[in-house]
C-alpha positions as CSV (number, residue, x, y, z in Angstrom):
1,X,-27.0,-12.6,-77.8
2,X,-29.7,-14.3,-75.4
3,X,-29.4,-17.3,-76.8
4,X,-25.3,-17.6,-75.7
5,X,-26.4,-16.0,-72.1
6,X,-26.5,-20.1,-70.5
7,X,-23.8,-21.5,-72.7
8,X,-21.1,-18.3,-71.2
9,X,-22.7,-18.7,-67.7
10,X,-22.1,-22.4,-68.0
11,X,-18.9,-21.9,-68.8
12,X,-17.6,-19.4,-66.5
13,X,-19.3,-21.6,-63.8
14,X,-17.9,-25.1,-64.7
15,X,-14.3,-23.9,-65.9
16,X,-12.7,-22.6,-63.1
17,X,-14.1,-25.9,-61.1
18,X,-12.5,-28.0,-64.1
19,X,-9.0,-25.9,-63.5
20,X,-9.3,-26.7,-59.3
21,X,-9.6,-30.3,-60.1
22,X,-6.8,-30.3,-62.9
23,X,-4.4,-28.8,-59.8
24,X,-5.6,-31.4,-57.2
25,X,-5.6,-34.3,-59.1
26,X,-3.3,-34.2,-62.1
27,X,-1.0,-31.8,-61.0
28,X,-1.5,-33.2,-56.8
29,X,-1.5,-29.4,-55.5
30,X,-3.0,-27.9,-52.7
31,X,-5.8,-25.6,-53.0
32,X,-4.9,-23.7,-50.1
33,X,-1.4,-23.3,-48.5
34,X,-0.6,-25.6,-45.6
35,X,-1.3,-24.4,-42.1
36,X,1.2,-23.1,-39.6
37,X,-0.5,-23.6,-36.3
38,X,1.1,-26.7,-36.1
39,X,4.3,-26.3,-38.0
40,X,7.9,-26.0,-35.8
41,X,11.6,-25.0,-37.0
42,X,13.4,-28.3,-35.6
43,X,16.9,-27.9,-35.2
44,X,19.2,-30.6,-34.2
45,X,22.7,-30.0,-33.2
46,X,24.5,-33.2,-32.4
47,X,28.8,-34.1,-32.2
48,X,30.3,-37.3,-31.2
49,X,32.3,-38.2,-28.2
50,X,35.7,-39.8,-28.7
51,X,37.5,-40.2,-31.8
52,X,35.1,-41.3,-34.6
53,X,35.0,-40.8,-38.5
54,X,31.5,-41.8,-38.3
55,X,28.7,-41.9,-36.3
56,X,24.4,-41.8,-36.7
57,X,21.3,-40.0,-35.3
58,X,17.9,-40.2,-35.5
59,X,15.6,-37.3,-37.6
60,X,11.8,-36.7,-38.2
61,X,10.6,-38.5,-40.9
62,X,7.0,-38.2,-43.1
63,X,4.3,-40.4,-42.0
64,X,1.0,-40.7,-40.3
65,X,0.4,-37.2,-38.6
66,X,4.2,-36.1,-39.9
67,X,4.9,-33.9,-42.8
68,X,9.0,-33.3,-43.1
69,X,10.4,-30.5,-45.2
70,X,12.7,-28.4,-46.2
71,X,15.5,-30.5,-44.6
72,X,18.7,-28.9,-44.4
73,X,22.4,-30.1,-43.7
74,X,25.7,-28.3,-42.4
75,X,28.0,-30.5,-44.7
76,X,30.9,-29.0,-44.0
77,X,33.8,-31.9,-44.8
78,X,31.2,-34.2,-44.2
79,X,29.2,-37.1,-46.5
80,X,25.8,-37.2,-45.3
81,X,23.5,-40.0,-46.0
82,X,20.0,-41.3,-45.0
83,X,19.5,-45.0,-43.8
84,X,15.4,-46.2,-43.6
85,X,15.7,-49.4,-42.0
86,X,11.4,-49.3,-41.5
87,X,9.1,-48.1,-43.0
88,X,8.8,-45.1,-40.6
89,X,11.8,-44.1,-38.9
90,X,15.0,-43.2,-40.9
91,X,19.0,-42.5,-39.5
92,X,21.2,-39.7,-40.7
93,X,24.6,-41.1,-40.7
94,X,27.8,-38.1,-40.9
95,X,31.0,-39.8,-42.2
96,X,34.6,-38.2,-42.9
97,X,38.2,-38.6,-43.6
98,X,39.5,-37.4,-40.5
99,X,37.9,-37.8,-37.3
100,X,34.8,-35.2,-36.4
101,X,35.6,-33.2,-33.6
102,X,32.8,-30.5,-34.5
103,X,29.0,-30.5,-33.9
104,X,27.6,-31.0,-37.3
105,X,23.6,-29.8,-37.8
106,X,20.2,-30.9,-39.3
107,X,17.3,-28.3,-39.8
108,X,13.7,-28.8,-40.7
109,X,10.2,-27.6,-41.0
110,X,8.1,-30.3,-39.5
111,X,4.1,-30.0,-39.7
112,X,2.8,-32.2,-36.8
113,X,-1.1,-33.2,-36.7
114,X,-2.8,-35.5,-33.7
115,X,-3.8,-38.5,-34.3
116,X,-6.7,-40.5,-33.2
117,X,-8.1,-44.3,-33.9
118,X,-10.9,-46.3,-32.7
119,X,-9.6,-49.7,-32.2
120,X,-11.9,-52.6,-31.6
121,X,-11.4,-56.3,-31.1
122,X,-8.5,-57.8,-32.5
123,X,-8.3,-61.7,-33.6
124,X,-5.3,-61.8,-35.7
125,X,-3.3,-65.4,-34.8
126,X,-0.1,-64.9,-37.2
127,X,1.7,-61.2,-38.4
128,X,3.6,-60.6,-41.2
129,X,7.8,-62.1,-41.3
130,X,8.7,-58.3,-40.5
131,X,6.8,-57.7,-37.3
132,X,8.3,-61.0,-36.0
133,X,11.5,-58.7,-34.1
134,X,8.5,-57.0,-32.4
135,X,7.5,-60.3,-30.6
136,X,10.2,-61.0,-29.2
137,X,10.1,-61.1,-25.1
138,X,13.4,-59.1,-23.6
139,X,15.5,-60.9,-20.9
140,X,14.6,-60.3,-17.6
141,X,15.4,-61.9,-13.9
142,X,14.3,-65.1,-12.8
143,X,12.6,-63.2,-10.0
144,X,11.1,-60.3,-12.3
145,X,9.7,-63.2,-14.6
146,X,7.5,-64.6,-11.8
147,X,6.6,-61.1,-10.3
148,X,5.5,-60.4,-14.1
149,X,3.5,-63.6,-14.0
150,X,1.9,-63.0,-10.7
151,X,0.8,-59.6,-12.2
152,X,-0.5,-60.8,-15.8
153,X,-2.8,-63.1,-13.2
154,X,-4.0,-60.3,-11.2
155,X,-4.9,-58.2,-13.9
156,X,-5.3,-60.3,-16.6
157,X,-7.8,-63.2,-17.7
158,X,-7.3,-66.1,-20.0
159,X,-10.1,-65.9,-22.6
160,X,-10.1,-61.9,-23.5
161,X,-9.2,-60.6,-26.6
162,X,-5.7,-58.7,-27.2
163,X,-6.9,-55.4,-27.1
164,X,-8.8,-56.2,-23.9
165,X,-5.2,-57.2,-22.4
166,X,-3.7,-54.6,-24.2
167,X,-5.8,-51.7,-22.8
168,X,-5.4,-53.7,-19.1
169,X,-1.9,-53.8,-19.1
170,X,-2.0,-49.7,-20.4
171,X,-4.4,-48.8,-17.4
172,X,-2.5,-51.0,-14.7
173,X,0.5,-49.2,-16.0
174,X,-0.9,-45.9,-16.5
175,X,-2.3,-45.4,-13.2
176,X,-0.7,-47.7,-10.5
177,X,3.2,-47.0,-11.6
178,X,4.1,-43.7,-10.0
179,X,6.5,-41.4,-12.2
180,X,10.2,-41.9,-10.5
181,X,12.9,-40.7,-13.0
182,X,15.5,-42.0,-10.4
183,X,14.2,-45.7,-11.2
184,X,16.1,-47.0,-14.2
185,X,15.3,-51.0,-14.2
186,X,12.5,-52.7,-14.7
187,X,13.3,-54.9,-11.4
188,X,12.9,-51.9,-9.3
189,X,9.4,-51.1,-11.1
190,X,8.2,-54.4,-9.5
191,X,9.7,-53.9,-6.3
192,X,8.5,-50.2,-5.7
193,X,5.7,-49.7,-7.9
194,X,7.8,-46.5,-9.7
195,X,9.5,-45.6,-13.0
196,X,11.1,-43.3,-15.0
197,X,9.4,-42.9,-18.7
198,X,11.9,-45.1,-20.4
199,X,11.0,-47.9,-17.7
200,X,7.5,-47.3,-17.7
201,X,7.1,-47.9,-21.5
202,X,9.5,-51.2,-21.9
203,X,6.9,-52.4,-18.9
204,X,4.3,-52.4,-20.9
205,X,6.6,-53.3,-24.1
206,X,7.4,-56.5,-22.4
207,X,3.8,-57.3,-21.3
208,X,2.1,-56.6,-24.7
209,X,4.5,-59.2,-26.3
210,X,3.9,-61.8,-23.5
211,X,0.4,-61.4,-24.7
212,X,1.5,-61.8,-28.5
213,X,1.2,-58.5,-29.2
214,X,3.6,-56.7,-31.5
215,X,5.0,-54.2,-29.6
216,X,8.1,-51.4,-29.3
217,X,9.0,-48.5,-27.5
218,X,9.4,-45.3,-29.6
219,X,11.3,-41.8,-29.3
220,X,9.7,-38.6,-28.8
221,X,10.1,-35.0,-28.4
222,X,7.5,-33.0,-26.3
223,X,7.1,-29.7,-28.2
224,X,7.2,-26.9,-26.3
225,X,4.0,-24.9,-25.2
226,X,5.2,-21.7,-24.5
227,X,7.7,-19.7,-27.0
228,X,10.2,-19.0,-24.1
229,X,10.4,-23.1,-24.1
230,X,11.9,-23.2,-27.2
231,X,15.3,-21.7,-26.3
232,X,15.7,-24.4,-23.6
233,X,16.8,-28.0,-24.6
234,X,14.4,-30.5,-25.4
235,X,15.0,-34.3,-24.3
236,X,13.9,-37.5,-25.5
237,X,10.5,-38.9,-24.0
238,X,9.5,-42.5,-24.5
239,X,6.2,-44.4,-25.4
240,X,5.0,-47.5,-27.0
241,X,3.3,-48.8,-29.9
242,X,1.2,-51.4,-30.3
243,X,0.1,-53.5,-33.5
244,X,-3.8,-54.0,-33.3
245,X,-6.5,-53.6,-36.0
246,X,-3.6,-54.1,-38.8
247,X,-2.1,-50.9,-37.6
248,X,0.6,-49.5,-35.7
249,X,-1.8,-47.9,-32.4
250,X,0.0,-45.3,-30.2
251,X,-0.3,-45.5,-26.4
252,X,1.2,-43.1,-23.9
253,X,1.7,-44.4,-20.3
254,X,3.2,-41.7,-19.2
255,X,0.8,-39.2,-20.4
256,X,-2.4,-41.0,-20.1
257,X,-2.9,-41.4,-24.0
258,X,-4.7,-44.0,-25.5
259,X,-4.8,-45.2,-29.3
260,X,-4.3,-41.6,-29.9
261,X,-1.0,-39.2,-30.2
262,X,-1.3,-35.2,-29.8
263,X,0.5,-32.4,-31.8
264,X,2.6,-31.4,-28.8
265,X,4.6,-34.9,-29.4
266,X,7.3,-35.5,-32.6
267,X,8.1,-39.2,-33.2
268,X,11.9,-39.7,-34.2
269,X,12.1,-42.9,-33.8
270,X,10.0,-45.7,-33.7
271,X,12.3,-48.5,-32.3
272,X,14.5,-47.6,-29.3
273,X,15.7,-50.9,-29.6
274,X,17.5,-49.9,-32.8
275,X,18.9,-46.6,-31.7
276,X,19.6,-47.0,-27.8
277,X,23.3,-46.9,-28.8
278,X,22.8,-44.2,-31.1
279,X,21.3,-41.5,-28.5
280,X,23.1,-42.7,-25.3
281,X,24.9,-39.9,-24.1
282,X,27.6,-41.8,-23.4
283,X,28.5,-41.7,-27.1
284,X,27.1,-38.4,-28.1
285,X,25.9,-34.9,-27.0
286,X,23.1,-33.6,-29.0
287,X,21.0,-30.6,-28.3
288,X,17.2,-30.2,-30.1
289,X,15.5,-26.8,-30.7
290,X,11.5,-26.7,-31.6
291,X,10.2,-23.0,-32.4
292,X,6.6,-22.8,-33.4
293,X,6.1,-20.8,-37.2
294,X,4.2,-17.8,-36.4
295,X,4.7,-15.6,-39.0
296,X,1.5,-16.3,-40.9
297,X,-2.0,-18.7,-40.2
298,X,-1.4,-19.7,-43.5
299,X,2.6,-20.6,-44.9
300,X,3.0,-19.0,-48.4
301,X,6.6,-19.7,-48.2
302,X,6.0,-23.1,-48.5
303,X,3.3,-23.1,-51.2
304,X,5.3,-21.0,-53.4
305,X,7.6,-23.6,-53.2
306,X,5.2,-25.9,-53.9
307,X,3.6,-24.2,-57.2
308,X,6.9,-23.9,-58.4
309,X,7.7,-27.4,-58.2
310,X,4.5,-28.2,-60.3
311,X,6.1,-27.0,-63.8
312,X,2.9,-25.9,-64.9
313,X,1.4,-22.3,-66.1
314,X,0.3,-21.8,-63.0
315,X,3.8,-21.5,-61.5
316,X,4.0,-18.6,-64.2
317,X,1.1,-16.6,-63.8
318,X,0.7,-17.1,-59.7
319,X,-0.2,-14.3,-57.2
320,X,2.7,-15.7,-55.2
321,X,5.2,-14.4,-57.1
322,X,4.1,-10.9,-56.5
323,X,6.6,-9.0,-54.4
324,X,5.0,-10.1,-50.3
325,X,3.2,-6.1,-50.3
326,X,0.9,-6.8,-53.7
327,X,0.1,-10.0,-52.0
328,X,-1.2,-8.3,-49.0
329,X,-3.0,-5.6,-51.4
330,X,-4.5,-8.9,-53.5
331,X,-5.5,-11.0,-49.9
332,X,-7.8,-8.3,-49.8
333,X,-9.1,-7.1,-53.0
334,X,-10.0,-10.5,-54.0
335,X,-12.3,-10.7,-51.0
336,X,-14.1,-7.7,-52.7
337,X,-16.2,-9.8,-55.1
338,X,-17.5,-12.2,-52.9
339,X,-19.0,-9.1,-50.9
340,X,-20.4,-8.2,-54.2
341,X,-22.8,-11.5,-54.5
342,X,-23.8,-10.8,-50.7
343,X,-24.8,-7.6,-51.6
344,X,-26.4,-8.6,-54.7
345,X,-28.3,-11.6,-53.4
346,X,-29.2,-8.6,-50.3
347,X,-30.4,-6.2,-52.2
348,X,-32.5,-8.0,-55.5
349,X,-33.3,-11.1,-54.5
350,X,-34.1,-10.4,-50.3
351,X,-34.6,-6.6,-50.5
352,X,-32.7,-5.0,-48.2
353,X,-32.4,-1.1,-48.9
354,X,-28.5,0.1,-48.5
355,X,-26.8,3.6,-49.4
356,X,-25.6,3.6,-52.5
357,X,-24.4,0.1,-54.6
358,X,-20.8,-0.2,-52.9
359,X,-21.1,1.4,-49.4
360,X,-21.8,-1.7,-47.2
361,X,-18.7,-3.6,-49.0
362,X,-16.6,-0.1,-48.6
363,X,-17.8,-0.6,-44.9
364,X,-16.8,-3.8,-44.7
365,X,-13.5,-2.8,-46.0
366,X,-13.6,-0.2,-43.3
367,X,-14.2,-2.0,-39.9
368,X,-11.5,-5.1,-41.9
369,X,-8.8,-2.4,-41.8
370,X,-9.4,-0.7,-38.7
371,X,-11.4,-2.9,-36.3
372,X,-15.1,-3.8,-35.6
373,X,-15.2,-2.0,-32.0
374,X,-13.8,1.4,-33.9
375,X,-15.4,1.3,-37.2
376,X,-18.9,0.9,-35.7
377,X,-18.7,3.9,-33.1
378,X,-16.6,5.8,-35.7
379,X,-19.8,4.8,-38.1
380,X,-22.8,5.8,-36.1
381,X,-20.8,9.1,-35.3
382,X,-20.7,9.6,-39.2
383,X,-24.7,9.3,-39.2
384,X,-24.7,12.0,-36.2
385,X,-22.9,14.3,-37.9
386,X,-24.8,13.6,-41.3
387,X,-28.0,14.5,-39.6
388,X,-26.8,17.2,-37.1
389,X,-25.1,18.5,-40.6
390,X,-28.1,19.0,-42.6
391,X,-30.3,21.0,-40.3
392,X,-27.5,23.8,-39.7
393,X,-25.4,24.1,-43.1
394,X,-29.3,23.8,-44.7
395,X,-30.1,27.2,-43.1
396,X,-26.8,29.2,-44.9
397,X,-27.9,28.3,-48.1
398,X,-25.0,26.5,-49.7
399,X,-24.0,24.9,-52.9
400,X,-23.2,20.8,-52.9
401,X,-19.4,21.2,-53.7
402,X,-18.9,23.6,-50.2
403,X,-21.3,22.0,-47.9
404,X,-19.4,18.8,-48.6
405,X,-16.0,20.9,-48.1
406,X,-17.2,21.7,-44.6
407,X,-18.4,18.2,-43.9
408,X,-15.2,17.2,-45.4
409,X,-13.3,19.7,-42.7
410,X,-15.9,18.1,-39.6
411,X,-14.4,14.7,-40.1
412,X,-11.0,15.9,-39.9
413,X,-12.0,18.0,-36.8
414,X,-13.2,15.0,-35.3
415,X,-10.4,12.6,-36.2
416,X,-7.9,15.6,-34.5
417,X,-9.8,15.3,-31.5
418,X,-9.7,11.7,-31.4
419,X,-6.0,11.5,-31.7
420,X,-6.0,13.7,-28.7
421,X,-8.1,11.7,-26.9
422,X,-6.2,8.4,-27.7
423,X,-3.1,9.8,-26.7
424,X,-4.2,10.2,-23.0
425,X,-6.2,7.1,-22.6
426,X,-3.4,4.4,-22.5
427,X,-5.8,1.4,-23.8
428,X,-7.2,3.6,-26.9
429,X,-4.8,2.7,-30.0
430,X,-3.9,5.5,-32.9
431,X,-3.3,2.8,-35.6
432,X,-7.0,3.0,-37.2
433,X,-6.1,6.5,-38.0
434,X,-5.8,6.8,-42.1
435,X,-7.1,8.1,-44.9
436,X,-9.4,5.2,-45.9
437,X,-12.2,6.4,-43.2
438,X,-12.1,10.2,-44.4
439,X,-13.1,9.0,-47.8
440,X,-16.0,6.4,-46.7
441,X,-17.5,8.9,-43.7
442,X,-17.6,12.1,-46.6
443,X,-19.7,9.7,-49.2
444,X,-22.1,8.5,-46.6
445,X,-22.7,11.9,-45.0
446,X,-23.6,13.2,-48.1
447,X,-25.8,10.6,-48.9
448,X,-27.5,10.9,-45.9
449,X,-28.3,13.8,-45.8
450,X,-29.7,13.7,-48.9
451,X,-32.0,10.9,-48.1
452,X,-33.0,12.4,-44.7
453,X,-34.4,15.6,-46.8
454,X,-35.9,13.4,-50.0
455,X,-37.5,10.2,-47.9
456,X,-37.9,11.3,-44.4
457,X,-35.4,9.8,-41.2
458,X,-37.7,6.8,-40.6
459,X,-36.5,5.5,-44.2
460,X,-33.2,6.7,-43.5
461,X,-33.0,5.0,-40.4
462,X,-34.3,1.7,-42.8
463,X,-31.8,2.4,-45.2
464,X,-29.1,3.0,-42.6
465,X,-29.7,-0.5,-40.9
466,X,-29.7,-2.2,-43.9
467,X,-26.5,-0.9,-44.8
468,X,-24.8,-2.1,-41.4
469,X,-26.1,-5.4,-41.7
470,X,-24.5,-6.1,-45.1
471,X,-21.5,-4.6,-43.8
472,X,-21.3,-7.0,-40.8
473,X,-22.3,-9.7,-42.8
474,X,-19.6,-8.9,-45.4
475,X,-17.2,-8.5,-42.6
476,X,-18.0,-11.9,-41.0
477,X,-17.2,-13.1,-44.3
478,X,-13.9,-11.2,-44.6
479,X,-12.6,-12.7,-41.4
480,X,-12.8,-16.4,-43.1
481,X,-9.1,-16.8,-43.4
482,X,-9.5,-20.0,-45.4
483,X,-12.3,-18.2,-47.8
484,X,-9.3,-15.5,-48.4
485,X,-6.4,-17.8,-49.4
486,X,-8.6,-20.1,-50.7
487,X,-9.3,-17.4,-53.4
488,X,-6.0,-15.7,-53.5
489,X,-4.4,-19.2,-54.3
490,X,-7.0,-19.8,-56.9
491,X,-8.0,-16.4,-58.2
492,X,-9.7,-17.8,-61.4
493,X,-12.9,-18.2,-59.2
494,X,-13.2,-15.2,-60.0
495,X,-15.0,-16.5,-63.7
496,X,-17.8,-18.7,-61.0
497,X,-18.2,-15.0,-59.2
498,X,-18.9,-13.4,-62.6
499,X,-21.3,-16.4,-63.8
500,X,-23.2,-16.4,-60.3
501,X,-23.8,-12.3,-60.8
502,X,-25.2,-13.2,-64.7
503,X,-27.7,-15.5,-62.7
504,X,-28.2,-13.0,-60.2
505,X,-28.7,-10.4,-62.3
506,X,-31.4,-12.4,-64.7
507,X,-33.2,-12.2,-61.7
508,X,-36.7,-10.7,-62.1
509,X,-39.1,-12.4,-59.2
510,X,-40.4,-10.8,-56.4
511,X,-38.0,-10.3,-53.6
512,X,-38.7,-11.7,-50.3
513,X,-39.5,-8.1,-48.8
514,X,-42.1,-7.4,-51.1
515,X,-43.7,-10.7,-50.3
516,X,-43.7,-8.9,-46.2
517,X,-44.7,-5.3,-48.0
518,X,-47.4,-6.6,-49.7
519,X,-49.5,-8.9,-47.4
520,X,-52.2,-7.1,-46.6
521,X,-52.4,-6.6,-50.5
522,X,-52.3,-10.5,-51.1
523,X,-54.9,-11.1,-48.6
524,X,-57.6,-8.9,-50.1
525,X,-57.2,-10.2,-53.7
526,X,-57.2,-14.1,-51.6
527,X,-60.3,-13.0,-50.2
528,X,-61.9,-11.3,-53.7
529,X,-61.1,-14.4,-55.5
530,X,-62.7,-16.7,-52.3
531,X,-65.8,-14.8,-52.5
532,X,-66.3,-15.0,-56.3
533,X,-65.9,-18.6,-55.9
């Protein structure tokens, strides 16, 4: 059977590694769920004024920093159709029969990221047919065209590069036009040095293309920062977009952001010259809710979706199809194992002495449940009463089975008092109390005080640390959040935990406190062997 020991260790290392890169690649899963930090509810509620049997709005579409899902529709009598006139914006159009008097509705999960580029010098001479629209200079007064002019000279010289103008024109703009949502032209801009948002960014649309710079103005959401936000309407919000480095670079005048976009911004549009008709209020009322997911770090929903999709064996035999309270149970449980090679590689390879095999992962397991504050007093009271314990029940004389009863009875004493306690001290909460501790604090008591009266309370005390810092270390561990989905998503790592105990337990070297035990030892046999020489 030695002989096959490598070949199964091999393969319960290797294969679950094979089956992670069959999902990614092959099958193009993820090998955790996507997170929710940054993923909203958008709602869109939008009806036409006048009488129209058709009409078009702008809604979140996938891109750089945008992930769209889930997209839902409130038909009703209505055909609803998509129109992607770029690459990265589309239009929902709503047509019917008869004319639509009613709001119609478009729902969404929307996963926002930020986005960030380094952009450097930028020589390009010519740009492709299709960026040819974003060249072209607006109309403006004879009067605003030298005022413009006068400006570019100010600010501007002849011989820099575009991004040199391009981050100019952003600072001048950024900086020296005050925030005025009363001014609504770009002639009184020049004359008073203010601007509304929408101004502000076609100002520094229609300078970047006097400088022969692609550029257009795109429509934006602020997301909203506080939950109570989310119930109040959102309105559009304006910035530009530049075309340096071969890309599409965002800049924010309003907000002071440069070649860079946060997550508190969704892009619904990236040409307002395309949809100014299409959002003016003057032809429709529209109303936009954002609420943040909170219900999880990590969104199962979704990736149960997702494995289904994949039509594999793995959308048979997933955890997520367990009813949502195994999957809890299983978050955990799975977590188990891993404390297992901490406490292995703790105990036979480094040294550390702990009570019994399982008690610093039980700990662990302990303090994850309840909390790290509570679990560690609750713990060292556990010792107290262990030691306290053994020097009175030793002196009546009693048999294991009711000396444990009694200890058994203490903790449930204590944990009545404690209730008490928590009751009248407002701050103090009653939800670590269960039956979990009662089992862990009667184990360790027992083994305590067994050790106290076999090896002395200096060992103990050894014994009792070493336990504690493998629980902590465990529970450091447990509180990885993308450690535990990563395995509960992929639970045949399980086979690599098995095949790192087999290596762990063919393990027969000195451990590393034996080397610290030992020293004075390996200096007098170093010192024999230099006097024989």
């Amino acid at each position: 059977m030695k002989k096959y020991v490598p070949y199964i260790t091999g393969f319960l290392l290797l294969f679950p590694l094979l089956i992670l890169i069959y999902k990614s690649q092959v099958l193009k899963m993820s090998l955790v769920p996507q997170m929710v930090d940054d993923v909203w509810d958008f709602h869109l509620s939008i009806r036409p004024k006048g009488v129209v049997n058709s009409f078009s709005f702008p809604v979140p579409k996938s891109g750089q920093g945008v992930r769209v899902s889930d997209e839902r529709f409130k038909k009703q009598n209505y055909t609803v159709f998509s129109d992607s006139n770029t690459a990265d914006s589309i239009v929902m159009t709503w047509t019917s029969k008869t004319p639509i008097i009613r709001r119609v509705q478009y729902s969404a999960r929307v996963d926002v990221k930020p986005i960030k580029y380094k952009v450097t010098k930028d020589t390009t001479d010519s740009y492709p047919k299709g960026l040819l629209q974003y060249l072209k200079i607006p109309k403006i007064l004879p009067e605003d065209e030298e005022a413009v002019s006068l400006l570019e000279n100010a600010i501007l010289e002849k011989t820099e590069s575009k991004t040199s103008a391009i981050r100019k024109i952003y600072y001048y703009i950024e900086e020296e036009v005050q925030r005025n949502t009363a001014i609504k032209t770009i002639h009184e801009t020049l004359v008073t040095g203010k601007g509304s948002p929408l101004v502000k960014a076609k100002l520094f649309n229609l300078m970047a293309r006097r400088q022969k710079v692609p550029a257009r103005v795109v429509v934006m959401v602020r997301l909203p920062e506080v939950k109570d936000e989310a119930k109040a309407k959102i309105r559009f919000t304006f910035a530009n977009e530049v075309f340096l480095n071969n890309r599409w670079i965002p800049i924010d005048t309003n907000r002071g952001h440069f070649a860079e976009r946060p997550d508190s911004f969704l892009v619904l549009h990236h040409n307002y010259e395309e949809i100014e008709k299409m959002i003016s209020r003057k032809n429709v009322t529209y109303k936009i809710i954002a609420e943040r997911v909170r219900v999880n770090k990590f969104n199962r929903k979704e990736y149960r979706k997702e494995v289904a999709k994949s039509d594999s064996i793995f959308a048979k035999v997933s955890l997520y199809k367990l009813p949502l309270p195994l999957q809890a149970m299983f978050t955990t449980i799975l977590l188990i194992p891993l404390g297992a090679i901490v406490l292995s590689l703790a105990r036979n390879v480094i040294g550390i002495p702990t009570f019994g095999i399982f008690s610093p992962i039980l700990l662990a397991l302990f303090f994850k449940e309840t909390s790290l504050g509570f679990g560690t007093i609750f713990f060292f009271i556990v010792v107290l009463i262990g030691i306290g314990q053994r020097y009175v029940l030793d002196k009546f004389y009693l048999l294991a089975v009711p000396r444990m009863s009694i200890i058994l009875t203490l903790v449930i004493v204590f944990m009545i008092g404690y209730s008490f306690w928590s009751v009248d001290v407002s701050f103090i909460s009653q939800k670590h109390l269960s039956f979990f501790p009662i089992v862990i604090v009667t184990t360790n008591i027992e083994r305590l005080s067994i050790m106290i009266a076999e090896e002395g309370v200096f060992s103990t005390l050894k014994t009792l640390i070493g336990t504690l810092f493998i629980s902590l270390l465990t529970y450091a561990m447990f509180f990885i959040h993308t450690l535990e989905m990563f395995m509960f998503t992929n639970p045949e790592l399980l086979l690599t935990i098995i095949g790192i105990l087999i290596l762990l337990g063919k393990y027969k070297g000195y451990r590393l406190s034996e080397f610290i035990r030992f020293r004075d030892l390996v200096k007098q046999r170093q010192l024999k062997d230099e006097k024989r020489s």
